[in-house]
N, CA, C and O atoms as CSV, one atom per row, in Angstrom:
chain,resi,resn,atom,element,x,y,z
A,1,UNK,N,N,13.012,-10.494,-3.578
A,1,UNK,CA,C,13.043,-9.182,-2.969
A,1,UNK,C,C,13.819,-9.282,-1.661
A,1,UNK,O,O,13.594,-10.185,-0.855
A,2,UNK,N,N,14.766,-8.305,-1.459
A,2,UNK,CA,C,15.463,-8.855,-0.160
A,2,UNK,C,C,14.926,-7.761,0.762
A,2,UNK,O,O,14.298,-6.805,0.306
A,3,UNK,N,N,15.127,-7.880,1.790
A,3,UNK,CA,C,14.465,-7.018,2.921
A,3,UNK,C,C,16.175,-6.366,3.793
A,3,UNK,O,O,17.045,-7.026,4.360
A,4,UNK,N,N,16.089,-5.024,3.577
A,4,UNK,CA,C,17.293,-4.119,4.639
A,4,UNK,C,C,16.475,-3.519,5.593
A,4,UNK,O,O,15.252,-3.626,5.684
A,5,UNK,N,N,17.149,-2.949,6.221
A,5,UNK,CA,C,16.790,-2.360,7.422
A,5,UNK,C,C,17.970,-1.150,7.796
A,5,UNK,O,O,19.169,-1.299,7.559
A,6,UNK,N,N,17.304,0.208,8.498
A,6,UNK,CA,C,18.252,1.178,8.302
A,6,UNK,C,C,18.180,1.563,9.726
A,6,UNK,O,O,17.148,1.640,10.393
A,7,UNK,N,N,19.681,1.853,10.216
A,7,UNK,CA,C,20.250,1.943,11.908
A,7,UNK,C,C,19.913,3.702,11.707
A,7,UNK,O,O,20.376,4.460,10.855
A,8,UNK,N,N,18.866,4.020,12.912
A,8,UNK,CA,C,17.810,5.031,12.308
A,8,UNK,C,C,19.176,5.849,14.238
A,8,UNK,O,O,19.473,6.956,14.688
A,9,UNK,N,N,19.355,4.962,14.457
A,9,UNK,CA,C,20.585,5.316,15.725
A,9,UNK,C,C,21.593,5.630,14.981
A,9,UNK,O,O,22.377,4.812,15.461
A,10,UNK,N,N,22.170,6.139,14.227
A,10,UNK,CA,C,22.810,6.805,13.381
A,10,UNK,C,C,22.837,7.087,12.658
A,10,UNK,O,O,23.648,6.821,11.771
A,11,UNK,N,N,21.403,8.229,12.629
A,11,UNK,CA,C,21.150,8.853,11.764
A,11,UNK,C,C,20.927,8.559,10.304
A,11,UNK,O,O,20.922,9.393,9.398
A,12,UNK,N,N,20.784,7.549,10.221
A,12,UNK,CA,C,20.457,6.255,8.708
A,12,UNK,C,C,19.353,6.592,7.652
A,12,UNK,O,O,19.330,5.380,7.439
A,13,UNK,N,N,18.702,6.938,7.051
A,13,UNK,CA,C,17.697,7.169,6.748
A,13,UNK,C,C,17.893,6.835,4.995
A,13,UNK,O,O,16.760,6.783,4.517
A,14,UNK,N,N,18.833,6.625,4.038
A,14,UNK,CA,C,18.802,6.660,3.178
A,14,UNK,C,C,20.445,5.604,2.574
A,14,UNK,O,O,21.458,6.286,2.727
A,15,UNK,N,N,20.673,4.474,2.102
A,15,UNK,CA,C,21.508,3.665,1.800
A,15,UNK,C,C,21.390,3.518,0.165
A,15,UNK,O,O,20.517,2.718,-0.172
A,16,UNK,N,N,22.120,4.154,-0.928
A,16,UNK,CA,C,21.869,4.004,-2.383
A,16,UNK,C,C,20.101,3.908,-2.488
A,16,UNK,O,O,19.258,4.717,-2.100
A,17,UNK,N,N,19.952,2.671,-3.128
A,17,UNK,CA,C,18.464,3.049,-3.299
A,17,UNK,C,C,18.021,2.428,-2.331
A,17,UNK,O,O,17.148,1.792,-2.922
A,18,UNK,N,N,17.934,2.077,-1.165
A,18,UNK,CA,C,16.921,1.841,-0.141
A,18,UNK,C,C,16.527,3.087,1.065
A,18,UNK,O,O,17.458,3.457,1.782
A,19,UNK,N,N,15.741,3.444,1.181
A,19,UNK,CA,C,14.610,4.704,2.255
A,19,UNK,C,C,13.752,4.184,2.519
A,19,UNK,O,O,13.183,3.197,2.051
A,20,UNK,N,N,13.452,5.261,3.867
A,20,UNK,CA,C,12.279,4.607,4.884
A,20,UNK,C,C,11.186,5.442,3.780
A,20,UNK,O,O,10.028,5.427,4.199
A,21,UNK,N,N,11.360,6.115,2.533
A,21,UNK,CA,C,10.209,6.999,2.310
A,21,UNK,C,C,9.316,6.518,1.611
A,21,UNK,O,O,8.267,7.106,1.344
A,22,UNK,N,N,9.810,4.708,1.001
A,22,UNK,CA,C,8.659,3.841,0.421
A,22,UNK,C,C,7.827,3.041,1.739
A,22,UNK,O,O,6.846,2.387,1.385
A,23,UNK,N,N,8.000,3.045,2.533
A,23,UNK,CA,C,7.040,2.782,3.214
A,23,UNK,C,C,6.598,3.853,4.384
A,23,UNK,O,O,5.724,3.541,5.193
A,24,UNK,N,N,6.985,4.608,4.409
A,24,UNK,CA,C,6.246,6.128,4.835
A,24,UNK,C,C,5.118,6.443,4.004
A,24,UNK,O,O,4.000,6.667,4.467
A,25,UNK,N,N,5.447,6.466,2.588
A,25,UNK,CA,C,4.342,6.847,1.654
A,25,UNK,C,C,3.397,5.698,2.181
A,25,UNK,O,O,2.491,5.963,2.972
A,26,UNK,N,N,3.646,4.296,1.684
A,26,UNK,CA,C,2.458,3.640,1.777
A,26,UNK,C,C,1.344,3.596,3.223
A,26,UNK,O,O,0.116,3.555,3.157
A,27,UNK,N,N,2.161,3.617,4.457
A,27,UNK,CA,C,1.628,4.258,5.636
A,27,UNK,C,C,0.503,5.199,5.402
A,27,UNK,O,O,-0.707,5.022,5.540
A,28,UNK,N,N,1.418,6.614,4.880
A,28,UNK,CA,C,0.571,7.796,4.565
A,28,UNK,C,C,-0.701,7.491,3.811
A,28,UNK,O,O,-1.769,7.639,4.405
A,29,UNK,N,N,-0.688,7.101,2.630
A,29,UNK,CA,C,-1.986,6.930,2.112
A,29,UNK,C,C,-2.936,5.721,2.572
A,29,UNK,O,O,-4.117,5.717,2.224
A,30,UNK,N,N,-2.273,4.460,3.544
A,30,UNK,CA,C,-3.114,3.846,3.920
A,30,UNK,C,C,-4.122,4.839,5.412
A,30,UNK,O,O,-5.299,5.067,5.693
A,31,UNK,N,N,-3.286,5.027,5.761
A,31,UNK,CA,C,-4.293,6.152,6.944
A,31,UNK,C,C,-4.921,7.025,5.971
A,31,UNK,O,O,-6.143,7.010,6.118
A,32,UNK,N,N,-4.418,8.001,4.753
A,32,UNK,CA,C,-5.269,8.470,4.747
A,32,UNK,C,C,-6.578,8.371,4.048
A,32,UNK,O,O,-7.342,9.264,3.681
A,33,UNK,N,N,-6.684,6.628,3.918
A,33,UNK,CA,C,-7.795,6.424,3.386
A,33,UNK,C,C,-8.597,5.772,4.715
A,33,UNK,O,O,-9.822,5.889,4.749
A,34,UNK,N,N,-8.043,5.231,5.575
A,34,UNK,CA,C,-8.444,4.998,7.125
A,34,UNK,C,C,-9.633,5.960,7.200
A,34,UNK,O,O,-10.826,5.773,6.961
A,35,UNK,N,N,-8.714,7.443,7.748
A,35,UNK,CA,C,-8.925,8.492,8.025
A,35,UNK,C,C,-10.108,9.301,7.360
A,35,UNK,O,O,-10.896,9.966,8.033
A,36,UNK,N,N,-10.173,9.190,5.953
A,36,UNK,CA,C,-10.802,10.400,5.236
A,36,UNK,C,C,-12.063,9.608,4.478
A,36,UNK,O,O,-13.148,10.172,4.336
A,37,UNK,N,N,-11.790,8.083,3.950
A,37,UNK,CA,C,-12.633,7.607,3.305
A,37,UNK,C,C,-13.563,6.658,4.341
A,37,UNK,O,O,-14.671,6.831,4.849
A,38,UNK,N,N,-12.669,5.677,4.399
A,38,UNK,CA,C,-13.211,4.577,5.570
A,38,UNK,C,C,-13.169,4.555,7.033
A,38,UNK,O,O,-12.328,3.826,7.559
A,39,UNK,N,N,-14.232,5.493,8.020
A,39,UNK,CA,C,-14.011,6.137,9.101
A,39,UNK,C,C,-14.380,4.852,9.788
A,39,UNK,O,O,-14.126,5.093,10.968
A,40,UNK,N,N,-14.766,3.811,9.726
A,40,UNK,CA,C,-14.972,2.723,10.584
A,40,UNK,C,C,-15.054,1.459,9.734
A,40,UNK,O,O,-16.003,1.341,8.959
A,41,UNK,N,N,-14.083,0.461,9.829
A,41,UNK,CA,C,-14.435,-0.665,9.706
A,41,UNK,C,C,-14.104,-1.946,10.349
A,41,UNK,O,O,-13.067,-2.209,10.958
A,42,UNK,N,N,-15.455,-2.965,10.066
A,42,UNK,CA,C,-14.778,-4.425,10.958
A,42,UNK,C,C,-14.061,-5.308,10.540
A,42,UNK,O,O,-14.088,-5.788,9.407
A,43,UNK,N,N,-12.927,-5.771,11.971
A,43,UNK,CA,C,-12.185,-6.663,11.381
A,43,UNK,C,C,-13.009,-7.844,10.245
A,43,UNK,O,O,-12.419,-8.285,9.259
A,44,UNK,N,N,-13.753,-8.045,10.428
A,44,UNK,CA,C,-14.156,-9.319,8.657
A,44,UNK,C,C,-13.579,-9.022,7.169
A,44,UNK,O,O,-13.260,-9.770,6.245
A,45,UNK,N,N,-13.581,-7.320,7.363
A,45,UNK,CA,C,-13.281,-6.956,6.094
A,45,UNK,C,C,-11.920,-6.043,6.156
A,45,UNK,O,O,-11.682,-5.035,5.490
A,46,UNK,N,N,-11.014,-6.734,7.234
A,46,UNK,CA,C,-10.254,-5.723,7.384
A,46,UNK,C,C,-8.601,-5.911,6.285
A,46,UNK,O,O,-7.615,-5.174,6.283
A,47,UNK,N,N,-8.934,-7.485,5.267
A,47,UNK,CA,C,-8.264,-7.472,4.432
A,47,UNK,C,C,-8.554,-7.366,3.364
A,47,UNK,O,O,-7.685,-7.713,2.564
A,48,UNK,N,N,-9.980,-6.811,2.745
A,48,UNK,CA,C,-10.019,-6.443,1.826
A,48,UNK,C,C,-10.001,-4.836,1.870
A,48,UNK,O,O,-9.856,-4.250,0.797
A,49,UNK,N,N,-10.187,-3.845,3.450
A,49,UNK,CA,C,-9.406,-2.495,3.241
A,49,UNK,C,C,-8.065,-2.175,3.380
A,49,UNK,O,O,-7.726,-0.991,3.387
A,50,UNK,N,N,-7.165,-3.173,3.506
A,50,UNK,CA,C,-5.967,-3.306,3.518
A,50,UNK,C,C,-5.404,-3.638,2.392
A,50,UNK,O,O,-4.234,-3.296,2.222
A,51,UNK,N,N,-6.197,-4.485,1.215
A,51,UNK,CA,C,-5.957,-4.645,0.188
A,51,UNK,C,C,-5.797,-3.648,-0.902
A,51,UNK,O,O,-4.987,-3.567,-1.825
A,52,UNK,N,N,-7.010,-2.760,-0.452
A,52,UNK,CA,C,-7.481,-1.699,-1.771
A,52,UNK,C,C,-6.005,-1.225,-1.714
A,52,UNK,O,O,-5.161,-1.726,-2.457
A,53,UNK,N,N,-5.622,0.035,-0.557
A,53,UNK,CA,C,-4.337,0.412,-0.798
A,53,UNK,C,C,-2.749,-0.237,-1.090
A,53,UNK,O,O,-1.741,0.305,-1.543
A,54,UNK,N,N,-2.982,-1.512,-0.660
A,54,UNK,CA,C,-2.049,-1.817,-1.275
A,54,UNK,C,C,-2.101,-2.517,-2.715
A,54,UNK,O,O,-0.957,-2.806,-3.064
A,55,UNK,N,N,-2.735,-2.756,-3.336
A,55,UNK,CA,C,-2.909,-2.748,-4.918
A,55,UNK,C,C,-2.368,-1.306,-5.486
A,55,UNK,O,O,-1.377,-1.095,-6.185
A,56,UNK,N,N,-3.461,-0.261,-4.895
A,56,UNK,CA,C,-2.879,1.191,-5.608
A,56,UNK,C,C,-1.763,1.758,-5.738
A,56,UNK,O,O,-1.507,2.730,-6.449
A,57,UNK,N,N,-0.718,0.875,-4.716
A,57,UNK,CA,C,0.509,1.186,-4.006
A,57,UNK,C,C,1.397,0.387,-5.239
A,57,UNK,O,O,1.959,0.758,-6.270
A,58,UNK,N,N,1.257,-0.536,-4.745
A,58,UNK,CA,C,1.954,-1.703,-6.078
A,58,UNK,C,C,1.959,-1.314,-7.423
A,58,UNK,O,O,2.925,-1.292,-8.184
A,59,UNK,N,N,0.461,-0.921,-7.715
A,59,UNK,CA,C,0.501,-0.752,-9.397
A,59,UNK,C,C,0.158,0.971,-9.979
A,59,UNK,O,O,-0.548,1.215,-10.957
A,60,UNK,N,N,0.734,1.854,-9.254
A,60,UNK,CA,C,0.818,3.035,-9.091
A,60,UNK,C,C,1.928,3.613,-10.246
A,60,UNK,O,O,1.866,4.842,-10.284
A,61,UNK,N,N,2.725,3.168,-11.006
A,61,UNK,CA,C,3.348,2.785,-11.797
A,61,UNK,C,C,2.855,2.245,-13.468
A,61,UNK,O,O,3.430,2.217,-14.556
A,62,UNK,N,N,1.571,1.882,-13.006
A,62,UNK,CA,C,1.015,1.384,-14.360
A,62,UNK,C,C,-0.023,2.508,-14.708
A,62,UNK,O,O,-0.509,3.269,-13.871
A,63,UNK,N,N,-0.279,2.514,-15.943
A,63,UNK,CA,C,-1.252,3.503,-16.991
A,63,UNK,C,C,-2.857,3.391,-16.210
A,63,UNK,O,O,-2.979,2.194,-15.950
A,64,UNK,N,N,-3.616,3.839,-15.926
A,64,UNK,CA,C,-5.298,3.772,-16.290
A,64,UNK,C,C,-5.525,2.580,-16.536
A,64,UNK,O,O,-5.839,1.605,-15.852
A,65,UNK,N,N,-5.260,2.829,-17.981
A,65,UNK,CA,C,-5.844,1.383,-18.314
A,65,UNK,C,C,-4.996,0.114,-18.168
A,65,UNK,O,O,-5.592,-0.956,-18.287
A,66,UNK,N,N,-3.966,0.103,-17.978
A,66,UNK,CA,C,-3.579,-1.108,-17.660
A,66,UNK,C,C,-3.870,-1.506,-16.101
A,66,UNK,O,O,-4.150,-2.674,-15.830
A,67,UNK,N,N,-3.799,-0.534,-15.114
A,67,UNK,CA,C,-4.971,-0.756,-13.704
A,67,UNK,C,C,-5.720,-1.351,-13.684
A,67,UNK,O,O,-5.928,-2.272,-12.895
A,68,UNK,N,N,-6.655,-0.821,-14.978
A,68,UNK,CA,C,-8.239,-1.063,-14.507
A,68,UNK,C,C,-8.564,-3.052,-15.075
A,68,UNK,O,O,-9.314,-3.913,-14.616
A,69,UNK,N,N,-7.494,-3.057,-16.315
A,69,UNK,CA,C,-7.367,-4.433,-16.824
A,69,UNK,C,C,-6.554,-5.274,-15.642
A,69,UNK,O,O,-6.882,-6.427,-15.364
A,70,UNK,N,N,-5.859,-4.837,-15.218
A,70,UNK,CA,C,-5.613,-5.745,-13.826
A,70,UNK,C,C,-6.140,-6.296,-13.347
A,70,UNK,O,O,-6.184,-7.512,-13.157
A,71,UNK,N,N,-6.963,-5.026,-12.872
A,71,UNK,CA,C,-7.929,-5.146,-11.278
A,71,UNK,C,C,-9.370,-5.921,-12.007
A,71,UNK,O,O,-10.290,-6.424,-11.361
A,72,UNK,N,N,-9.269,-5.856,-13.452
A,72,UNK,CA,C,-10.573,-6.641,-13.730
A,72,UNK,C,C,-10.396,-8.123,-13.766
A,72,UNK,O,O,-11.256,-8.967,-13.514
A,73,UNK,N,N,-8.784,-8.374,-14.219
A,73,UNK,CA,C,-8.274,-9.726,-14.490
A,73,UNK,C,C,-8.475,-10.267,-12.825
A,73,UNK,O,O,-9.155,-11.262,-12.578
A,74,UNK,N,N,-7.922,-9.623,-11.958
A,74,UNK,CA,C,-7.791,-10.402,-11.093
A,74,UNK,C,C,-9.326,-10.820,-10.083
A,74,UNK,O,O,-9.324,-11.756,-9.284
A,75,UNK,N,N,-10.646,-9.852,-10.349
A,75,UNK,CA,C,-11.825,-10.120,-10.043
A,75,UNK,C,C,-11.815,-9.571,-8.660
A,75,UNK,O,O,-10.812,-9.001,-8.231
A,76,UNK,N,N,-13.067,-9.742,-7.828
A,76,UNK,CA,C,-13.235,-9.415,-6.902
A,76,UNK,C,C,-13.176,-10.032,-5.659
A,76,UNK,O,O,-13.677,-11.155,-5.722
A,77,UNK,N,N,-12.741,-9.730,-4.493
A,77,UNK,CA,C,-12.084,-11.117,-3.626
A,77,UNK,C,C,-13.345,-10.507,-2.390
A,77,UNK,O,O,-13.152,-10.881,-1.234
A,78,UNK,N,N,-14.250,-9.844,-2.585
A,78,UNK,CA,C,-15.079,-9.325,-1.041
A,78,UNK,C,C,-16.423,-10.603,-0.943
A,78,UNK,O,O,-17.231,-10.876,-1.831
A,79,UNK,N,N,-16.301,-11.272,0.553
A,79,UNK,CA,C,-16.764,-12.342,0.649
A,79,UNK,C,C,-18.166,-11.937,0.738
A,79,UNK,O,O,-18.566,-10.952,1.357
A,80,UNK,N,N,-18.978,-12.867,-0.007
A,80,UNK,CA,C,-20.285,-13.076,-0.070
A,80,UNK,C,C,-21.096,-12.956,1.296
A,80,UNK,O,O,-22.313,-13.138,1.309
């Protein structure tokens, strides 16, 4: 995966297929699960609420059920 970057000092915002609007989105829905679902949490668990959205983000693209077989394959990572 290569990483660009867009000169936002001239007016840059969009290069063939690279935009700031894939990680705007993921921003957006990580606050607004911050915001609306999870109104407080502590850093201990602050990578497994960082996780949730970005799984949903990643595999947002896949069916129901191929999600849910994912997320079952890969098990649960919240520490004991």
């Amino acid at each position: 995966m290569s990483h660009e970057t867009m000169d936002h000092s001239r007016r840059e915002c969009v290069r063939g297929t690279v935009h700031t609007n894939t990680v705007e989105g993921f921003f957006a829905n990580l606050k607004r699960g911050t915001g609306g679902i999870y109104h407080h949490f502590g850093s201990h668990y602050l990578a497994q609420y960082l996780g949730e959205p970005d799984f949903r983000y990643n595999a947002r693209h896949l069916t129901d059920a191929r999600r849910t077989r994912l997320m079952l394959r890969c098990g649960s990572t919240v520490p004991a």
